[in-house]
C-alpha positions as CSV (number, residue, x, y, z in Angstrom):
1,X,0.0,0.0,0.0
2,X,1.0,3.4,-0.9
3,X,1.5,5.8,2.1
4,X,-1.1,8.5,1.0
5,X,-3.4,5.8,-0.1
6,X,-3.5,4.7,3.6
7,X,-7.0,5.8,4.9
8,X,-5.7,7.7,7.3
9,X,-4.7,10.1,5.4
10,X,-8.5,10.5,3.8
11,X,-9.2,12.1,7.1
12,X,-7.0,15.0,6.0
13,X,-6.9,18.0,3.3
14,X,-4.4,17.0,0.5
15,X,-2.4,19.9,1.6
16,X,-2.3,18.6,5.2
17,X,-1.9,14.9,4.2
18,X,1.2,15.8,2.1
19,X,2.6,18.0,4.8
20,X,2.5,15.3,7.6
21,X,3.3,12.6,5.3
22,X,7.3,14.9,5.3
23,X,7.3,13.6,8.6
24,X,6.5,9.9,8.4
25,X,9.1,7.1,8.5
26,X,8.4,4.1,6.6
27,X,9.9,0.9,8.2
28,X,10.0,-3.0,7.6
29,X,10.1,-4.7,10.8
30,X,11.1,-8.8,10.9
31,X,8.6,-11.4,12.2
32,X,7.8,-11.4,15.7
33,X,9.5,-7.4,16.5
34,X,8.7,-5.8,19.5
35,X,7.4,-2.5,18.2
36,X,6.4,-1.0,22.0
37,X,6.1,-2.1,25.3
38,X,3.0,-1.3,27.7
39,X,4.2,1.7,29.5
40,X,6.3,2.7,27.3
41,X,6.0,6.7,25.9
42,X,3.2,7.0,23.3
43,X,5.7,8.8,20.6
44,X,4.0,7.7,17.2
45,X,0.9,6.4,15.0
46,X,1.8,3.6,13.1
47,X,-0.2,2.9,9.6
48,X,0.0,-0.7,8.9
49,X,1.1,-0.7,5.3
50,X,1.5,-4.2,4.9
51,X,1.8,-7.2,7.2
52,X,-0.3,-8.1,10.5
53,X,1.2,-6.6,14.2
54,X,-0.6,-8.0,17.1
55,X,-2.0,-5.8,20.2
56,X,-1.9,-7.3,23.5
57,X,-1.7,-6.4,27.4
58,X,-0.4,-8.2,30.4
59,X,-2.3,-10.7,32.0
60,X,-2.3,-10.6,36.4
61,X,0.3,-13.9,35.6
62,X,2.6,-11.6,33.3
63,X,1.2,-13.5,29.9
64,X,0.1,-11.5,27.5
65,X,-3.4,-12.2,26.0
66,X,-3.9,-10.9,22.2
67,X,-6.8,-8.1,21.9
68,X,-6.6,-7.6,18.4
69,X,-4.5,-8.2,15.5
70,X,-4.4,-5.2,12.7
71,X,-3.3,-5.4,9.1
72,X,-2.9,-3.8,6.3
73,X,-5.0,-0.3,6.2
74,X,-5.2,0.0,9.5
75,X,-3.5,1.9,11.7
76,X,-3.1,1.9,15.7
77,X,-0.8,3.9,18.8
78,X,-3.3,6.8,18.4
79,X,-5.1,6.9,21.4
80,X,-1.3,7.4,23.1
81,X,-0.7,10.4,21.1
82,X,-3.7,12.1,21.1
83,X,-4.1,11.8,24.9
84,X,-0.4,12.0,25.8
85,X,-0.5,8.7,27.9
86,X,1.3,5.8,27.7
87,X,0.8,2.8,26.0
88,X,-1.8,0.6,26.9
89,X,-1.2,-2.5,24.9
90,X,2.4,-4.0,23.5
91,X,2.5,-4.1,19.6
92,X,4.4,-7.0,18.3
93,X,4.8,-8.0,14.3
94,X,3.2,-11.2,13.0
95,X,5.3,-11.8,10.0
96,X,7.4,-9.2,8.3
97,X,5.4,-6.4,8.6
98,X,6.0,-2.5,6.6
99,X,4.6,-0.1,8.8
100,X,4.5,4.3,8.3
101,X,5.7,5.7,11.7
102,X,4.0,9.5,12.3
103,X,5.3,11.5,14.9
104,X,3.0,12.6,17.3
105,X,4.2,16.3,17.7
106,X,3.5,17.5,13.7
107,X,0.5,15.0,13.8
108,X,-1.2,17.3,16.3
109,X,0.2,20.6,15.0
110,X,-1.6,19.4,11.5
111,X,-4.9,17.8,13.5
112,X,-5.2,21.8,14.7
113,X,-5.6,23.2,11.8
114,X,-8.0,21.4,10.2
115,X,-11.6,21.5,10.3
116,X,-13.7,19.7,13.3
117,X,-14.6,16.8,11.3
118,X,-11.2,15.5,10.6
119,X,-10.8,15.3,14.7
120,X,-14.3,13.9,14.4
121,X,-13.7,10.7,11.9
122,X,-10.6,10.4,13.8
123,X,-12.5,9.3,17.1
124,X,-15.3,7.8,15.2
125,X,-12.9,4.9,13.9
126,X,-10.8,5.2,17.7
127,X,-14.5,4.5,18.8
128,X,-15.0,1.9,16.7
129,X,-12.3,0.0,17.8
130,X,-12.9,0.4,21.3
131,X,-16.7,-1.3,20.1
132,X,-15.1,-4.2,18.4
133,X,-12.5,-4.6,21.8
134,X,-15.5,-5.0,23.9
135,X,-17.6,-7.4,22.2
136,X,-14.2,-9.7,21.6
137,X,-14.1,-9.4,25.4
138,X,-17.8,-9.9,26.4
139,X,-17.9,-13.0,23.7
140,X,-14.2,-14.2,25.5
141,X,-15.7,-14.0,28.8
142,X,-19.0,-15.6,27.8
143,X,-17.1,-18.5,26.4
144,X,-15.2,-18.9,30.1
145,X,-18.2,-19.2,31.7
């Protein structure tokens, strides 16, 4: 996928989308590569390009149970950027995985000065995922009992 294709970047104005996409760092990252750690500083949104990277959090026994797997057009680490916290899950790649790294400093800068609604999709699709996260949970903890 190409960067600007991403949709991410449909959120944004062509003249913003090519302005934050001078700060974006396209990586590859090997099978099975830590990407962040739970706790860790919430520095960048990563667009999944192509590949699969798996969120997960700690478990009370210090396993890590999977929440959600993303892939290719999706995107994830927002919620740590926007609200300046730190990570809540640990990102780790599922095969070799090419991922667009965005700063969080120029994202906001840009997220500023563009209309309301681009702020508004933004935490429509953040509140979509949170929707998906709880049903895999409720449906999880239905299947326990």
């Amino acid at each position: 996928m190409n960067l600007l294709t991403h949709p991410f970047f449909t959120y944004f104005s062509d003249i913003s989308a090519r302005a934050l996409a001078e700060y974006v760092d396209e990586v590859t990252i090997n099978d099975d590569t830590l990407l962040f750690e739970e706790g860790d500083p919430s520095e960048h949104v990563y667009l999944v390009l192509e590949g699969k990277v798996e969120l997960s959090k700690k478990a009370g026994d210090n396993r890590q149970i999977s929440i959600s797997t993303v892939k290719t057009g999706d995107y994830f680490g927002e919620w740590g950027v926007l609200d300046e916290h730190p990570r809540s899950t640990r990102a780790t790649s599922r095969g070799v995985v090419r991922v667009a790294k965005i700063p969080g400093p120029p994202l906001i800068r840009i997220l500023n000065q563009e209309p309301a609604y681009v702020t508004l999709q933004l935490v429509r699709t953040l509140l979509a995922h949170l929707r998906r996260t709880n049903d895999r949970f409720v449906e999880s903890s239905i299947r326990k009992v």
